[in-house]
VEXDREN-2710 file (C-alpha; in Angstrom, 1 decimal):
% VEXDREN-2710
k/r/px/py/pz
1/UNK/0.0/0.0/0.0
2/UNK/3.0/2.5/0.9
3/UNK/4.2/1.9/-2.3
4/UNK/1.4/2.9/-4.5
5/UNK/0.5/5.9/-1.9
6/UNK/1.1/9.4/-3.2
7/UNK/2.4/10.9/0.4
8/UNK/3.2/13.8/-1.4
9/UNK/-0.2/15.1/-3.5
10/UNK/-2.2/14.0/0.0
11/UNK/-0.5/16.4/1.8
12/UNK/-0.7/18.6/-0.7
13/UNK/-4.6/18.5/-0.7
14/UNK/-5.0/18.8/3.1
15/UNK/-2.7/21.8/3.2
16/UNK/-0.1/20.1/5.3
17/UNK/3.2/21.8/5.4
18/UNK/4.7/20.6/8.9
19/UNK/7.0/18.0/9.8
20/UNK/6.7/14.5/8.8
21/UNK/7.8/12.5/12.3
22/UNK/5.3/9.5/13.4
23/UNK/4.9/11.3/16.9
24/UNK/1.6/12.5/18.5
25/UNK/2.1/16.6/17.1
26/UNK/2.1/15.2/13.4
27/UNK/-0.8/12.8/14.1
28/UNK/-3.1/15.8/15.8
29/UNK/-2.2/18.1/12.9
30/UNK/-2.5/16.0/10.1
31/UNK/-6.2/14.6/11.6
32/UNK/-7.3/18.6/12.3
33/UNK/-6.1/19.2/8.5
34/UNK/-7.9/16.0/6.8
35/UNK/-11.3/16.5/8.7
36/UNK/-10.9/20.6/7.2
37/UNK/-9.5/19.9/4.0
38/UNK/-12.4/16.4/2.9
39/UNK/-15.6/16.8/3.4
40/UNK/-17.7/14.1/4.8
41/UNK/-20.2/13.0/2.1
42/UNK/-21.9/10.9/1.4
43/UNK/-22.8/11.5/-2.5
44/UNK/-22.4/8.0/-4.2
45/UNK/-24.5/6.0/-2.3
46/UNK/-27.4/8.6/-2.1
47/UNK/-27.1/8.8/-6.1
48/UNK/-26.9/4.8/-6.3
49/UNK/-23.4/4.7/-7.5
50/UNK/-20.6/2.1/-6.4
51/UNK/-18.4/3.1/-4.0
52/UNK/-14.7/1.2/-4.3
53/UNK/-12.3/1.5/-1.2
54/UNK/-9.0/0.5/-3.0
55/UNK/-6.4/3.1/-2.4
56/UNK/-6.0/3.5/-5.9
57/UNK/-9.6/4.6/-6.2
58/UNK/-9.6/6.6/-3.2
59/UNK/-6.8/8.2/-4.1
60/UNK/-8.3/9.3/-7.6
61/UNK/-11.9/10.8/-5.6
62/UNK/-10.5/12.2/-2.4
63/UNK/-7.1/13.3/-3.0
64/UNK/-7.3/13.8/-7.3
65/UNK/-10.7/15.4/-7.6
66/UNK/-12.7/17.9/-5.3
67/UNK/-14.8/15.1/-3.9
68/UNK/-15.0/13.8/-0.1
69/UNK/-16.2/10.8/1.4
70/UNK/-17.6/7.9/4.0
71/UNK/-15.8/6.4/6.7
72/UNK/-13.9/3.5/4.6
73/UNK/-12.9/6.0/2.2
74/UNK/-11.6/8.5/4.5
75/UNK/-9.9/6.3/7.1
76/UNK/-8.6/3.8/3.7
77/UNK/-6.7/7.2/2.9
78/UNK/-6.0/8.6/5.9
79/UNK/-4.0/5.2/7.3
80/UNK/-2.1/4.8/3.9
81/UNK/-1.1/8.4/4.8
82/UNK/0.0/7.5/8.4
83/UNK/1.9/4.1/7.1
84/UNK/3.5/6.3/4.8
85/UNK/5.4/8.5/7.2
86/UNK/5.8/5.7/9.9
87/UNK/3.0/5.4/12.0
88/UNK/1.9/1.8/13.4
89/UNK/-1.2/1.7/12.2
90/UNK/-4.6/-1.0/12.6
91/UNK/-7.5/-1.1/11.2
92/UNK/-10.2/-1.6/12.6
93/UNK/-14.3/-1.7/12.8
94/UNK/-17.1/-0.5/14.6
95/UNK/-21.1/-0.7/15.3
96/UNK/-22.8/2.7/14.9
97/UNK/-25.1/3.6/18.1
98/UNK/-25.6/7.2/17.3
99/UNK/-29.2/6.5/16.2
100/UNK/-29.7/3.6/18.6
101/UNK/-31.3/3.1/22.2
102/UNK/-29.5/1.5/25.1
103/UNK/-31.7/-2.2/24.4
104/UNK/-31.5/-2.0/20.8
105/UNK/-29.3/-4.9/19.4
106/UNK/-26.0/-4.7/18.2
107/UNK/-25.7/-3.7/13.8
108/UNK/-22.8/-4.5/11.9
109/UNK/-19.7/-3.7/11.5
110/UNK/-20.3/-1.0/9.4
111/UNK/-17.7/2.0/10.3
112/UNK/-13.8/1.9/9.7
113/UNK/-11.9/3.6/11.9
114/UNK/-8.1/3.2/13.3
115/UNK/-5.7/2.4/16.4
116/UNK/-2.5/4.1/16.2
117/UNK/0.2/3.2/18.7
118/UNK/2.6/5.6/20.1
119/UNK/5.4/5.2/22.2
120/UNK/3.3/2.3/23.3
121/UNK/0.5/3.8/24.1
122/UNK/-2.6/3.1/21.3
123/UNK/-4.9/6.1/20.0
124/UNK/-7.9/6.2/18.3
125/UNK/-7.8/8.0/15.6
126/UNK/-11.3/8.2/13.3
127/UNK/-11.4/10.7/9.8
128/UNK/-14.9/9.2/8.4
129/UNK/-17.7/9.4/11.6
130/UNK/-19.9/12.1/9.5
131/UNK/-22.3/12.8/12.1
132/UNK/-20.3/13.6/14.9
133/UNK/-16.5/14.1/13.2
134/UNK/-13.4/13.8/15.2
135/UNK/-10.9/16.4/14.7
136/UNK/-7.9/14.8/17.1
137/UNK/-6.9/11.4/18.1
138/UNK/-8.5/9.9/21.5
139/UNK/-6.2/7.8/23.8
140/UNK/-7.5/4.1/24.8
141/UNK/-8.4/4.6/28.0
142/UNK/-11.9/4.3/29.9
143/UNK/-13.3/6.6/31.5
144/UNK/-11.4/10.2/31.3
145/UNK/-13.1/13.1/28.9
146/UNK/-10.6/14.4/26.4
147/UNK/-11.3/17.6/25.0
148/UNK/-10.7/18.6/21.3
149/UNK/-10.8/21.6/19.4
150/UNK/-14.3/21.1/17.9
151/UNK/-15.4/18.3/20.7
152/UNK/-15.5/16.3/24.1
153/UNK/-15.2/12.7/23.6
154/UNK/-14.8/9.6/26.6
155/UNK/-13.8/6.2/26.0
156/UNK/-16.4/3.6/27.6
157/UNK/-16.7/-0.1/27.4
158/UNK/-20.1/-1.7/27.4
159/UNK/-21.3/-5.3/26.6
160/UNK/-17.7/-6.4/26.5
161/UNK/-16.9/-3.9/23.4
162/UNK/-15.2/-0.5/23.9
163/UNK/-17.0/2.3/23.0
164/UNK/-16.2/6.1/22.1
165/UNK/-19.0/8.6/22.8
166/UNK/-19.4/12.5/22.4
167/UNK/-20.5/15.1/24.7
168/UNK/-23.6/17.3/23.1
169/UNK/-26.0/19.9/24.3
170/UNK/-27.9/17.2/25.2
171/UNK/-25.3/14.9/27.1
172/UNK/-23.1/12.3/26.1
173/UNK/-24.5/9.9/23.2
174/UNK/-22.6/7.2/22.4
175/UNK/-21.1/6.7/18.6
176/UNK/-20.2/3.3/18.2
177/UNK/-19.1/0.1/19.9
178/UNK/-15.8/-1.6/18.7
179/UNK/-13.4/-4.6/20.1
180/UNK/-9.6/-4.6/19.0
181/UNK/-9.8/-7.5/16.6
182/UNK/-7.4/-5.9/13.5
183/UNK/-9.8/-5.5/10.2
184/UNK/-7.8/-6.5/6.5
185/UNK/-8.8/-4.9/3.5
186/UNK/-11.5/-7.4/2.5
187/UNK/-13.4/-6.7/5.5
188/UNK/-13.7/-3.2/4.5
189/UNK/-14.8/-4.1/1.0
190/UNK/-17.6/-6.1/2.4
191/UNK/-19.1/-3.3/5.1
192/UNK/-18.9/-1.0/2.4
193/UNK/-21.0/-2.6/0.0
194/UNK/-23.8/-2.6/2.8
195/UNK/-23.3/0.7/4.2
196/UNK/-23.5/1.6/1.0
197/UNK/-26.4/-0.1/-0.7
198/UNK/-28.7/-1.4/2.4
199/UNK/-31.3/0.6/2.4
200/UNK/-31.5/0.2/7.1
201/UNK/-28.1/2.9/6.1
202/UNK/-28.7/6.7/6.1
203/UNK/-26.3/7.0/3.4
204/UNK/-28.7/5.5/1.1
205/UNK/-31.2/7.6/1.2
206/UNK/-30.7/10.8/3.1
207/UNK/-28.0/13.4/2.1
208/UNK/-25.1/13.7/4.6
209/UNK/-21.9/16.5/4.9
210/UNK/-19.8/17.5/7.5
211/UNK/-16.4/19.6/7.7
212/UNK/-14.8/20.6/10.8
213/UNK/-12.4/23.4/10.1
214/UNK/-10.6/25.9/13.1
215/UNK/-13.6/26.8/15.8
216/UNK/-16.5/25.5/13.5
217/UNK/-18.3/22.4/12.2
218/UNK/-20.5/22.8/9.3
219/UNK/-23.3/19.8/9.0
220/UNK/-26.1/19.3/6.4
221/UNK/-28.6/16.6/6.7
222/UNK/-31.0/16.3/3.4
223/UNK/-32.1/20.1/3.6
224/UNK/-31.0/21.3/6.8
225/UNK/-27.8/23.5/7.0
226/UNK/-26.0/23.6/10.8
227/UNK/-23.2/25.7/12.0
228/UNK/-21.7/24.5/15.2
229/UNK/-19.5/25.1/17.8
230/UNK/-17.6/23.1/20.3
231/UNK/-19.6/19.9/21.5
232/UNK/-22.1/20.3/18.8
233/UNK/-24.1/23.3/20.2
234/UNK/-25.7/25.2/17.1
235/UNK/-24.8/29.1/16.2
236/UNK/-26.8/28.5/12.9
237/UNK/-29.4/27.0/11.6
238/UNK/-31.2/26.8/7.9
239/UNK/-33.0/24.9/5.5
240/UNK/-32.1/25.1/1.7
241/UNK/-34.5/26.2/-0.4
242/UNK/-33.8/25.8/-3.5
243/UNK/-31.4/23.0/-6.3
244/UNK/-29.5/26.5/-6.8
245/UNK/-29.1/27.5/-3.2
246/UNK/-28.3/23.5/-2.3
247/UNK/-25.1/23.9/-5.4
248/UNK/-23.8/26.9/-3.9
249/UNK/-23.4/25.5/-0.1
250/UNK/-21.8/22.2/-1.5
251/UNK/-19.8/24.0/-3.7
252/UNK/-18.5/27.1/-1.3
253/UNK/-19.0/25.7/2.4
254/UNK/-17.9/22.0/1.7
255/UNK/-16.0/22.3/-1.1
256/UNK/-16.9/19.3/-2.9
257/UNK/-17.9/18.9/-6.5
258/UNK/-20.8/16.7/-7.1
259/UNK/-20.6/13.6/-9.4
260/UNK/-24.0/14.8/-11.2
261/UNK/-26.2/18.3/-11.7
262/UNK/-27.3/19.6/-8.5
263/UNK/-30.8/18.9/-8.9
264/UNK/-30.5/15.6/-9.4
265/UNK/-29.4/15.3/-5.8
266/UNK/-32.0/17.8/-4.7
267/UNK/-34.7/15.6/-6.2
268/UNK/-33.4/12.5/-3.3
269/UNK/-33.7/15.6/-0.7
270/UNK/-36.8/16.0/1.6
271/UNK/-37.8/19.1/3.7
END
């Protein structure tokens, strides 16, 4: 994977000028400069196109063309990246509870996300949760809150698993649940294909962006614009109105050129 990874035109596209050492300061800066520089989004699956998670296609989307992407994507990328400079670096997987009640049942393994050691000491390190993005890595340890730029997060375990959860206006809610069991590519492939066609996935059928740049997250959920500040509490809130008004937000606030005409992906849009 090293090999056929362009170190060079990533770091270009995330704006990343600083040093290239596998050390906690270069892992904090280079996640803060991913989750600003590619968008969350969810396009392809909404529009019923394939999504492939080999580098070399990743690569060519995220890194090539002004597109973003979901969590396999992003964190596929993002951990060529890391193995490029020198980081120790497993993949891993994890069951979304955002939208889920304590009871409910455990989903699949439908979220990629990373464990990076350092100095002996493992991190978790996530570029692709779009609903709740993390802007730094998160040490593997239960129980403390660790503070971000843009968030709180805590480390929990529940039901055997480990989970990661994030503080909001209206208390902690839990974002997935995840054991330590290393992920190869193939794994990937296959919770793609059903995060990306099943139609139980939000990505299938309801439009999804986020970006998380210096003091501010921008969110859009199928019409619905947010601006947000630290541990998700709103400064802004709008619906789109219009397939023009819905081009100029993707275009100038995410930064992401869409795969088809704008109001193809307003039509799969409801208020």
């Amino acid at each position: 994977m090293r090999d056929a990874f362009d170190l060079d035109g990533y770091l270009a596209r995330i704006g990343y000028h600083g040093p290239r050492a596998p050390d906690l300061p270069t892992l904090t800066a280079l996640q803060a400069a991913h989750v600003d520089a590619i968008t969350f989004e969810a396009l392809d699956p909404l529009l019923g196109r394939p999504v492939h998670v080999d580098l070399p296609s990743v690569q060519q989307k995220l890194v090539r063309s002004r597109r973003g992407g979901y969590c396999f994507e992003q964190n596929v990328l993002f951990q060529a990246a890391l193995e490029a400079i020198g980081f120790n670096v497993t993949g891993l997987t994890g069951r979304v509870r955002w939208r889920s009640a304590p009871d409910d049942p455990l989903g699949p393994r439908q979220h990629m996300m990373l464990l990076v050691e350092l100095d002996g000491r493992p991190h978790l390190v996530d570029v692709g949760f779009g609903i709740c993005m993390m802007d730094a890595p998160i040490p593997l340890e239960v129980g403390p809150e660790r503070q971000t730029a843009m968030g709180t997060f805590r480390i929990g375990k529940w039901n055997g698993l480990y989970t990661i959860s994030a503080k909001q206006p209206t208390g902690w809610r839990m974002m997935y649940a995840f054991d330590l069991v290393p992920q190869i590519h193939a794994d990937y492939v296959l919770g793609s294909w059903y995060t990306s066609t099943s139609p139980n996935v939000p990505a299938t059928h309801t439009l999804m962006m986020e970006r998380v740049e210096r003091g501010v997250r921008h969110k859009l959920v199928s019409r619905r614009y947010q601006l947000q500040a630290r541990d998700g509490a709103v400064v802004e809130e709008r619906m789109i109105e219009s397939a023009a008004e819905l081009g100029r937000v993707i275009d100038e606030v995410f930064r992401v050129t869409p795969p088809v005409a704008v109001e193809e992906i307003w039509l799969r849009t409801t208020p």
